[in-house]
N, C-alpha and C positions, 0 to 999 in steps of 0.2 A: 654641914659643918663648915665654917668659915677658919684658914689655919690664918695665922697670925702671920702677918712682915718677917722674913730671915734677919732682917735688924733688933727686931721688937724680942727674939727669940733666943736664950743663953745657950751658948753653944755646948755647956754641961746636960741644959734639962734636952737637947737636938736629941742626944745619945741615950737619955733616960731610955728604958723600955719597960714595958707595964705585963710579966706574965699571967698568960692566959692560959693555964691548964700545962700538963707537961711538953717539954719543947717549944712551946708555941709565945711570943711574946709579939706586942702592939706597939709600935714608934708612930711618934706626932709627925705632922709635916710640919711646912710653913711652907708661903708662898714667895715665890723668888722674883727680883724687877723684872724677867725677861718673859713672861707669860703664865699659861696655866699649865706648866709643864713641872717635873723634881727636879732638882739635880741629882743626878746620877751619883755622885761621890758621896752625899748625904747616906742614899739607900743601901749600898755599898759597906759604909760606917755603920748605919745599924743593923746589918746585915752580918757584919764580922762580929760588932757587941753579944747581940742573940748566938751566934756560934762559940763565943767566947764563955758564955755564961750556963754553958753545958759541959766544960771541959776545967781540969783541974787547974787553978792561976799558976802554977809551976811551969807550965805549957805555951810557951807565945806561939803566936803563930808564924808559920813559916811559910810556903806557898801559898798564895790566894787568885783562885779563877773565878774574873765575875763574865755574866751574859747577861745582855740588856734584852729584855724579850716585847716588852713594850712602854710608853711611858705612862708615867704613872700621876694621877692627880693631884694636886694638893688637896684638894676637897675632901679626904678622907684619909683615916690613919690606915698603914702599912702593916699588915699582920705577918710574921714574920714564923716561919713554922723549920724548925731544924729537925734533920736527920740524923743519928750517930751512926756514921758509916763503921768506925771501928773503933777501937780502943785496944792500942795494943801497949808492949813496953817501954816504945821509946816515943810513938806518934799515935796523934789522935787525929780521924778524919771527918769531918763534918760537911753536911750539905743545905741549904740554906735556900727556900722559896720565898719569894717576901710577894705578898700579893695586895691588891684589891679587888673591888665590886667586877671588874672587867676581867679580873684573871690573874695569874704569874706576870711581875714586871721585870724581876732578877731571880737571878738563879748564880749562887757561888756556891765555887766546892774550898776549901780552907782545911789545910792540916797544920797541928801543933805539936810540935816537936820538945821533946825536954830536953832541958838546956846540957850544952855538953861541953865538953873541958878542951874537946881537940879542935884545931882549925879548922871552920870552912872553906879554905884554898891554900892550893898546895904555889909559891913560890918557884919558878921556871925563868931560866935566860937561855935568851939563844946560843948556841953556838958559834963561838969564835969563826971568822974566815968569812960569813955569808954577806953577800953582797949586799950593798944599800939599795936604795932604792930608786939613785939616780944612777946607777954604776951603766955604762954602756953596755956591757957583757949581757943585759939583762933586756935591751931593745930587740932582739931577735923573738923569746918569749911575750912579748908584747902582746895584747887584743888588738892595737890602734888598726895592723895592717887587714884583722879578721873585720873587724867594723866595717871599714873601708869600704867591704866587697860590695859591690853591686848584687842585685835578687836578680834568677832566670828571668830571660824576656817571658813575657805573659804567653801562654798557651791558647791557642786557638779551637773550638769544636766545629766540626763538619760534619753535617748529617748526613748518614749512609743511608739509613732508612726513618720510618714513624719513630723508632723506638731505640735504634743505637747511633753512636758516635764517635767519629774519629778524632784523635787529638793530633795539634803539630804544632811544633813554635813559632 
């Protein structure tokens, strides 16, 4: 299979995926100007699509951990096989191997949280009084003088016998 130019290629049909039996769906490549290699953010993007398309659209995703485990060819499509780690009340966790003919190239884990009414960050100032950043008061605490430090002079070994040895500076 010869993939098509990343020019030549809609950036709609990049994300199509085609299922193949339960959890399991097939993404196209294309080939990239810099060699015979993917791009990683492609595999990544079909990789969240396929985890996305087992889990209710109420649900975005929230965390996402990818691992590049080796690179992957354009020469042939990306089978994309998901896991359903959980399904609970508020989050869904999914896991996501996307392979070819050579083996696993990525591996993400993606949870999707239902959307919720309260803040993600809680608002914090510091307290009145503490010193800036150039404040003098604050050169004693410094690292500059720790850096500074010169390392012990080098250690020397002296052989006592075959098999033991003396150390001295």
């Amino acid at each position: 299979m010869t993939a098509p130019r990343i020019a030549d290629v809609a950036f709609a049909e990049l994300l199509t995926l085609e299922p193949h039996g339960p959890d399991t769906y097939v993404g196209t490549t294309a080939r990239y100007p810099w060699g015979r290699r993917l791009y990683g953010g492609q595999v990544v993007a079909q990789a969240l699509r396929a985890a996305s398309a087992t889990v209710d659209p109420s649900r975005p995703a929230h965390p996402l951990h990818s691992y590049f485990i080796r690179p992957g060819t354009p020469d042939e499509p990306i089978r994309y096989e998901v896991e359903r780690l959980r399904d609970g009340r508020s989050f869904s966790t999914r896991q996501v191997v996307a392979r070819q003919s050579a083996g696993a190239i990525l591996n993400i884990s993606v949870s999707f949280q239902v959307v919720e009414d309260e803040a993600d960050v809680q608002v914090v100032s510091l307290p009145d009084g503490l010193p800036g950043p150039d404040d003098p008061a604050l050169l004693e605490h410094s690292w500059g003088s720790m850096l500074q430090r010169r390392g012990t002079p080098p250690v020397k070994f002296f052989p006592v016998s075959e098999t033991l040895f003396a150390c001295r500076p």
